[in-house]
C-alpha positions in Angstrom: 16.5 -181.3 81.0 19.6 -182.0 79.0 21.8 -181.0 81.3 23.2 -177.7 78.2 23.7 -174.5 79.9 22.6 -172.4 76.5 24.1 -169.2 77.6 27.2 -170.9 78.2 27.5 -172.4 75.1 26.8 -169.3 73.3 29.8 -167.6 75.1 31.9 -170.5 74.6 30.9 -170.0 70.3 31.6 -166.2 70.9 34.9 -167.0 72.0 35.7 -169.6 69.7 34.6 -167.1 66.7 36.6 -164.6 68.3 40.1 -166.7 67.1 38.6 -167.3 64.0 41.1 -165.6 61.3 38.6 -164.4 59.4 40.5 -163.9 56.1 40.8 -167.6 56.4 37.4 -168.8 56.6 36.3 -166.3 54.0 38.9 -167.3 51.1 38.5 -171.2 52.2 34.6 -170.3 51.9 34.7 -168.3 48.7 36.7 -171.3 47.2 34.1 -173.8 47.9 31.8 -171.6 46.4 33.7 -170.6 43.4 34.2 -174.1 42.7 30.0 -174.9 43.1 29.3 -171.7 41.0 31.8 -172.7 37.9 30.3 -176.3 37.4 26.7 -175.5 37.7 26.5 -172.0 35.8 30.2 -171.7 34.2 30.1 -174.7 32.0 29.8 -175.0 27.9 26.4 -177.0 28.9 24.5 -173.8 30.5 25.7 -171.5 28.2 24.1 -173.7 25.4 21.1 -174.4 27.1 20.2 -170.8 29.3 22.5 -168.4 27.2 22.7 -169.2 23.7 18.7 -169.0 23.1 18.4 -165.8 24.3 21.3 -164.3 22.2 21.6 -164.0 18.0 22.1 -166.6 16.1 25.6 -165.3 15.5 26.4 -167.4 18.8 29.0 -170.4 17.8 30.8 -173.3 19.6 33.6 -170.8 20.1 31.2 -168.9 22.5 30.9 -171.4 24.4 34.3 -171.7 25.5 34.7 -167.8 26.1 32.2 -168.4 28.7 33.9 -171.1 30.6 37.2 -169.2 30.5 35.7 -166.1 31.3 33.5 -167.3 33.6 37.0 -169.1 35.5 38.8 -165.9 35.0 36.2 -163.8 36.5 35.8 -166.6 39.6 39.2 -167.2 39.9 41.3 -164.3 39.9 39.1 -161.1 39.6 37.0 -161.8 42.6 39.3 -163.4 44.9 41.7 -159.9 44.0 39.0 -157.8 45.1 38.3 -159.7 48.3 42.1 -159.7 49.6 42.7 -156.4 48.3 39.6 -154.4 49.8 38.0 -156.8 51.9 41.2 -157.5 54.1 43.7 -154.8 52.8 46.4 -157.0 52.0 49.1 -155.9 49.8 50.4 -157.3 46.4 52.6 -159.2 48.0 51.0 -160.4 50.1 48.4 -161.7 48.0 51.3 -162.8 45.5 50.9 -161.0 42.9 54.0 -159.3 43.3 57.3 -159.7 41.2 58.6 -162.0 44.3 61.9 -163.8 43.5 61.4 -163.3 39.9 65.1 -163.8 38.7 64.8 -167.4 40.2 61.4 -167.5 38.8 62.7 -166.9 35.0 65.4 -168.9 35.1 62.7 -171.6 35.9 60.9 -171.1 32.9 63.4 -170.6 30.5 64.5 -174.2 32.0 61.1 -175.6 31.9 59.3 -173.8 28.4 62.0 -175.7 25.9 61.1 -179.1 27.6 57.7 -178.0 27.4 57.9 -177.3 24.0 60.0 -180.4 22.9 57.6 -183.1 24.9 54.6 -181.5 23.1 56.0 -181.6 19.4 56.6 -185.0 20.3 53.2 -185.4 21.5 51.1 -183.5 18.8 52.5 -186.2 16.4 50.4 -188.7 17.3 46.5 -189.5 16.4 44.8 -188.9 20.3 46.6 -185.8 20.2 46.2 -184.5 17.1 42.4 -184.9 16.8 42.1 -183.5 20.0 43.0 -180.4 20.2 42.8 -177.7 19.9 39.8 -178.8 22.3 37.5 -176.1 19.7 38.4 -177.8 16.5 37.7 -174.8 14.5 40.8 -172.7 15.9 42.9 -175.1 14.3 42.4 -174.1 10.9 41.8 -170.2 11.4 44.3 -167.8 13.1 41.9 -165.2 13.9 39.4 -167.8 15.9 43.1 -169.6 18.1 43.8 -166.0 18.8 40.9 -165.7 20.5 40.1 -169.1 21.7 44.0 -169.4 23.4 43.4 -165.5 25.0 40.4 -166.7 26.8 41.5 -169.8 27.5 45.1 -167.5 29.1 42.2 -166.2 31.1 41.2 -169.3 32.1 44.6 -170.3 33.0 45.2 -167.1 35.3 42.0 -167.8 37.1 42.8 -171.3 38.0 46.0 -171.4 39.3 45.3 -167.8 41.2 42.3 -169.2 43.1 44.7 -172.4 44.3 48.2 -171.1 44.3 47.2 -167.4 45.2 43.8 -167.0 47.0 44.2 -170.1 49.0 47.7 -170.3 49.4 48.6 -166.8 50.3 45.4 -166.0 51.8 45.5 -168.7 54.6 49.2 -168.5 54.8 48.9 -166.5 57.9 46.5 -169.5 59.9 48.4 -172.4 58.5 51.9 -170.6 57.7 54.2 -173.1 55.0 51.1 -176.0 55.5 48.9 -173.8 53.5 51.0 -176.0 50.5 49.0 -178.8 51.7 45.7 -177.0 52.4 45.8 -175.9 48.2 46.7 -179.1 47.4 43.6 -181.2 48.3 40.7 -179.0 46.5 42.9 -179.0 43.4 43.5 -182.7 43.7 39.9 -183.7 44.7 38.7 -181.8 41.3 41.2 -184.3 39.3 38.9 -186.9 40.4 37.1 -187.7 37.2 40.5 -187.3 35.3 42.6 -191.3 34.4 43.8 -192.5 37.9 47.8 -191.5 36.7 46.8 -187.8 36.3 44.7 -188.0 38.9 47.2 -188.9 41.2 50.1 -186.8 39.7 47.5 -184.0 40.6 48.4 -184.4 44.1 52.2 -184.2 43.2 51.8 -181.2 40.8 49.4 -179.6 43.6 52.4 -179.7 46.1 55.1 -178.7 43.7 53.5 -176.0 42.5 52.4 -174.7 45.8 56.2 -175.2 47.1 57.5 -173.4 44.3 55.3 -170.2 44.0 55.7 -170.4 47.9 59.3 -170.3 47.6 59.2 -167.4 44.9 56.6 -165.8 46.8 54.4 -164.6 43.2 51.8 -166.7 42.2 52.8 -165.4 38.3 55.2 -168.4 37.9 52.8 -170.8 37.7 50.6 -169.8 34.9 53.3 -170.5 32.4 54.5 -173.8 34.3 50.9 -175.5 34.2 49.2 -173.7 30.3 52.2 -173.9 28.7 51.3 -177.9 28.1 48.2 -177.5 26.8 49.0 -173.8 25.1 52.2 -175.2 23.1 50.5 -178.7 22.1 47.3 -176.5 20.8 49.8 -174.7 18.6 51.9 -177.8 17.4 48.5 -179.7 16.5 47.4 -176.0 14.8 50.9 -175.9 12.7 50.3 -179.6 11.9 46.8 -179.1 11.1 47.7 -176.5 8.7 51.0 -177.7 7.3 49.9 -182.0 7.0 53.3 -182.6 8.7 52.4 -186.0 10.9 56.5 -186.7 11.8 58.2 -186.2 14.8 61.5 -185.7 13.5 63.8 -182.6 12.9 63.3 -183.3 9.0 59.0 -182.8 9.6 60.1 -179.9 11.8 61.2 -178.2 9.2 59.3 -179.0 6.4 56.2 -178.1 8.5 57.8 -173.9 8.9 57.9 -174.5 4.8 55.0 -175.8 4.1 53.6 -172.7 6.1 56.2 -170.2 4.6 54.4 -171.7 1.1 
């Protein structure tokens, strides 16, 4: 009555599925569903509220954030490993987590850490840093609790920029070849949404730079240390400054704050 041949346009959907890539629509898929599965059952809020009551009462805040960083860890990087690596067969490489260009790769970070590192001392000096972070307040003041709280948070880290700049990047390379830059970008940016409208938008920059430049060293490894470094190294100047009550920015407060901990 319609004038649709079904049986044509089921052979016509058999062919179509037939060019699917299917490595492509599963990662694409799996981020998409990573991403859904992190913010309704990964978050500090359901672990107070569905996983704390039924635990001891030994459970602290610090829990709480060992969930969310595991739970991105677990979502991010171990999962999307164990679908390129025995779903699709795809080698370390190729899923880039191998060395790749790793002497260019160094040389970036040992430019990049000590800028890192200056910017964030710099940073940590003022008042909406400093009360900030360390994000769990309590690792600021106790080694034994940052040790912990920065491992997971590592974790966390790994996960993230392996589901963007790994999974996604390397594992549609093949359908989209050097555009798959661009394809990482957009779910990355889209989830800086909530962010102020300057990060926000210098999400979208930092999306395609990063992409580029673990696409051009061919390892996803180089951009765990390019994107936690910020927050790792400011969580440990606001921990020394904590500690130490050194508010300066100067070389003098520099080192008085290594005395004032040497004392």
């Amino acid at each position: 009555m319609l004038g649709i041949d079904l049986k044509d346009e089921l052979e016509r959907a058999r062919g179509d599925w037939r060019r699917v890539d299917k490595q492509t629509a599963v990662v694409l898929l799996y981020a998409a569903f990573s991403v859904i599965i992190q913010m309704n059952y990964g978050d500090r809020g359901f672990f107070r509220r569905e996983v704390a009551p039924i635990l001891t009462d030994t459970v602290s805040g610090l829990h709480a954030w060992v969930w969310w960083f595991g739970f991105q860890g677990v979502l991010g990087f171990l999962i999307p490993v164990l679908i390129l690596r025995f779903g699709f067969r795809n080698s370390w490489s190729e899923m880039g987590l191998g060395l790749g260009d790793w002497k260019l790769a160094s040389k970036i970070a040992l430019l990049y850490l000590p800028l890192v590192a200056i910017g964030t001392w710099f940073l940590s000096s003022t008042p909406a840093f400093l009360n900030k972070y360390p994000h769990y307040s309590p690792a600021a003041r106790d080694w034994g609790i940052f040790f912990i709280y920065e491992s997971f948070f590592l974790l966390y880290w790994v996960g993230w920029e392996y589901l963007w700049r790994g999974f996604v990047l390397f594992g549609t390379a093949r359908s989209f070849g050097v555009m798959a830059i661009f394809v990482q970008t957009v779910p990355f940016a889209i989830l800086h949404y909530d962010k102020p409208i300057p990060e926000a938008m210098l999400s979208i920059v930092g999306g395609v730079a990063l992409g580029a430049l673990v696409w051009r060293t061919r390892s996803f490894w180089i951009a765990v240390p390019i994107h936690a470094a910020q927050m790792m190294i400011l969580d440990t100047w606001c921990s020394l400054r904590a500690r130490s009550g050194v508010s300066g920015s100067g070389f003098a407060d520099l080192i008085e704050l290594f005395r004032n901990l040497g004392g």
